[in-house]
C-alpha positions as CSV (number, residue, x, y, z in Angstrom):
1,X,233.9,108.8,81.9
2,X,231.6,106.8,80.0
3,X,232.7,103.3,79.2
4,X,229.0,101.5,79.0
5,X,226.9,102.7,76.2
6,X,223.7,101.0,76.8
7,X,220.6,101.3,74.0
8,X,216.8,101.3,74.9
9,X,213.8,101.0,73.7
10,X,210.2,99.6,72.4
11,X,210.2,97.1,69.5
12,X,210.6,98.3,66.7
13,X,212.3,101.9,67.5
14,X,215.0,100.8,65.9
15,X,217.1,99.4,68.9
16,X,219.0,96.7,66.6
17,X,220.2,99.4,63.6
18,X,221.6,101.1,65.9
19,X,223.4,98.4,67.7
20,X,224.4,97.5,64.3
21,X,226.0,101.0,63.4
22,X,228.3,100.5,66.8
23,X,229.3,97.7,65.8
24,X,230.5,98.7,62.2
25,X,232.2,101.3,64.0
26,X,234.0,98.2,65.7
27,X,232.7,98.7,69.2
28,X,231.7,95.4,70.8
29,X,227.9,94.7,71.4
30,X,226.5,92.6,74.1
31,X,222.9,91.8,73.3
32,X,220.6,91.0,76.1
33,X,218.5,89.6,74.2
34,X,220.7,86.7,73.5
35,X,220.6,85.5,76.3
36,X,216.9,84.8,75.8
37,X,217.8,83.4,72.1
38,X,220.4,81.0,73.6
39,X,217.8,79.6,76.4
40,X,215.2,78.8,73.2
41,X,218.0,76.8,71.4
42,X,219.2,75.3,74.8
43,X,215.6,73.9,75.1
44,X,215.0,73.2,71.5
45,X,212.3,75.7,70.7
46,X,211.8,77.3,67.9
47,X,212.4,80.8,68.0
48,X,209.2,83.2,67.7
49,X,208.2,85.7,69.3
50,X,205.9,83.8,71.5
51,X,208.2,81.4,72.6
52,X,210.9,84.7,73.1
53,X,207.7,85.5,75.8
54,X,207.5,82.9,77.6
55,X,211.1,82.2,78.6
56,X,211.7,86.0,79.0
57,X,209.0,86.0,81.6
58,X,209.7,82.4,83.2
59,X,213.6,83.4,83.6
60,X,212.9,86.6,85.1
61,X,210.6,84.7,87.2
62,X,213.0,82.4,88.8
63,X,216.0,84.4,88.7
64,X,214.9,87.8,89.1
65,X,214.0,91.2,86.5
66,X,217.5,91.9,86.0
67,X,219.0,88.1,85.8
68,X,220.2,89.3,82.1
69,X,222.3,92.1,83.4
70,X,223.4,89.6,85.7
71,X,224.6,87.1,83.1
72,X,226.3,89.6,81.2
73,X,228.4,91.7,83.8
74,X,231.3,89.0,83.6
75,X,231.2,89.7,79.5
76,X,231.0,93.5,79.9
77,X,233.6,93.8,82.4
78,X,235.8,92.0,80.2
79,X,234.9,93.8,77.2
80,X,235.6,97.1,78.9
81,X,239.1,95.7,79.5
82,X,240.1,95.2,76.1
83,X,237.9,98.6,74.4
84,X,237.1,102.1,75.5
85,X,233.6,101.6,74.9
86,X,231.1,98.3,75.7
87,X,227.1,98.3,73.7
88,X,224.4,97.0,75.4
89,X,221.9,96.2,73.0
90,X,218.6,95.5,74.7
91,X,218.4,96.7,78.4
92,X,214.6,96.2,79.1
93,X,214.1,96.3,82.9
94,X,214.4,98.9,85.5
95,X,215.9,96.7,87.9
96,X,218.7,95.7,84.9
97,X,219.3,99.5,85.1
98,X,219.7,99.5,88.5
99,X,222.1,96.6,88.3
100,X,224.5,98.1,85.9
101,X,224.2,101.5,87.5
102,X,225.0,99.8,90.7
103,X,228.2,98.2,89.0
104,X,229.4,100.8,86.7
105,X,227.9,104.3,87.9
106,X,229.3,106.9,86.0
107,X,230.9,104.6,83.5
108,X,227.4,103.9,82.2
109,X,225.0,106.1,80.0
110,X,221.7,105.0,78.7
111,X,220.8,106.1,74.8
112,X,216.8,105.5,74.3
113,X,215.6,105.3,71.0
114,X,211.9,106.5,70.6
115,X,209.6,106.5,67.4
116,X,205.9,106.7,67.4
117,X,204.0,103.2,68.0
118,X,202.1,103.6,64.7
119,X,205.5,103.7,62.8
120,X,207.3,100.9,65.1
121,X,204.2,98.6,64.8
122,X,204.4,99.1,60.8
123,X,208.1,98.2,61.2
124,X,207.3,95.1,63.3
125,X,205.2,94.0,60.8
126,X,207.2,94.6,58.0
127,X,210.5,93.2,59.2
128,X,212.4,90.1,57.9
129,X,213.0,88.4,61.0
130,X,210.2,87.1,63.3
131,X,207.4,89.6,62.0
132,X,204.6,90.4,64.3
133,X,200.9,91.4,63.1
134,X,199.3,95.2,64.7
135,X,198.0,92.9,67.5
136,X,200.8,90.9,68.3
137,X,202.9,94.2,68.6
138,X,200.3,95.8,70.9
139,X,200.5,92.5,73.3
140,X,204.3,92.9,73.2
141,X,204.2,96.5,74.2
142,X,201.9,96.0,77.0
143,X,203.7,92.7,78.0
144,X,206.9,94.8,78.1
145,X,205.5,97.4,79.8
146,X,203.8,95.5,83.0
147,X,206.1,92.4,83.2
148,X,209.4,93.5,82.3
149,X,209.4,97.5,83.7
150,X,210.8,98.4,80.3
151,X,209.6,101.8,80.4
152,X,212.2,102.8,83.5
153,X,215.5,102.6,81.4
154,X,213.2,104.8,79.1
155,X,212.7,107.3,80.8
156,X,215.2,108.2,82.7
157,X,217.7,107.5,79.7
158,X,220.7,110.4,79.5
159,X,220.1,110.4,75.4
160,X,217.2,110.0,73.2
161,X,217.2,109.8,69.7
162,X,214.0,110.6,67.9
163,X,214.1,108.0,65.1
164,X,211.1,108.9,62.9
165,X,212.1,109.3,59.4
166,X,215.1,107.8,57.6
167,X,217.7,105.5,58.0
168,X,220.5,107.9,57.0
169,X,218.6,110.4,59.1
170,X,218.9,107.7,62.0
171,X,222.7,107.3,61.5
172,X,222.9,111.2,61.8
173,X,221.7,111.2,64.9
174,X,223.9,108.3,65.9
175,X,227.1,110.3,64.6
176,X,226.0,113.5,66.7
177,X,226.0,110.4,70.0
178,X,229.7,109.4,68.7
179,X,230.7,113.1,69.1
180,X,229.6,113.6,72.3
181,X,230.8,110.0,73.2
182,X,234.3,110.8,71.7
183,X,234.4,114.1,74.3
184,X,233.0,112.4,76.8
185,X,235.5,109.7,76.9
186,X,238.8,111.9,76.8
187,X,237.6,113.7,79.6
């Protein structure tokens, strides 16, 4: 029975709007990604995307590839207490992967979210919040890629949504995930 729902992806695929749909839908979202975010204002950084970098790779560094999965299990098992189904916003290394798998086995299922790169780098650039340039977006793929694993959880995710046109074509495909979620989790 699947109690873990957790979302992958490059930047820009579209990774956050979906995390932000299952929430609306009043599911509770743990966001990797936070973790990072918290470390920056712990240290009194400004948050950019290079700064994001460099803590990303120095934690993973001295704590290990999957030390956010770590940090979160206590929060998702109490989560999965309280709802019948937990977000993961953000999984971005194999080994993560491997750790939650490890913990939760069946109980976990892995949604990826692909577009194109020439669409997610427009996106990137585009976006409100810590914009990158076509460059900057390539570096981040590549970094992602080599230092973090991220394309394990990507591949060998149970769902993929193809998230190439629309938003309101996006949040179709995220209803036709809710119904197979909803028969999956009265089974």
């Amino acid at each position: 029975m699947v109690r873990i729902l957790a979302i992958v992806g490059m930047p820009g695929s579209g990774k956050s709007v979906v995390a932000s749909y299952f929430k609306n839908m009043g599911f509770p979202i743990i966001h990797f990604g936070e973790i990072i975010i918290r470390e920056l204002e712990r240290r009194k950084l400004p948050i950019t995307p290079n700064n994001e970098q460099i803590i990303r790779e120095e934690i993973r560094r001295q704590h290990g590839m999957d030390v956010c999965a770590q940090m979160a299990l206590p929060l998702i098992k109490l989560q999965i207490l309280e709802h019948q189904l937990v977000i993961v916003d953000g999984l971005y290394s194999f080994k993560e992967y491997k750790t939650l798998k490890k913990e939760f086995n069946d109980d976990l299922l892995v949604l990826a979210i692909f577009t194109p790169k020439s669409i997610r780098y427009e996106r990137l650039t585009l976006r409100q919040e810590r914009p990158l340039t076509l460059a900057q977006a390539e570096n981040r793929d590549y970094m992602e890629i080599e230092k973090i694993e991220k394309g394990g959880p990507i591949a060998i995710a149970d769902l993929t949504i193809i998230n190439d046109r629309s938003q309101s074509h996006l949040y179709q495909k995220i209803e036709e995930v809710l119904v197979r979620l909803s028969l999956e989790l009265f089974l």
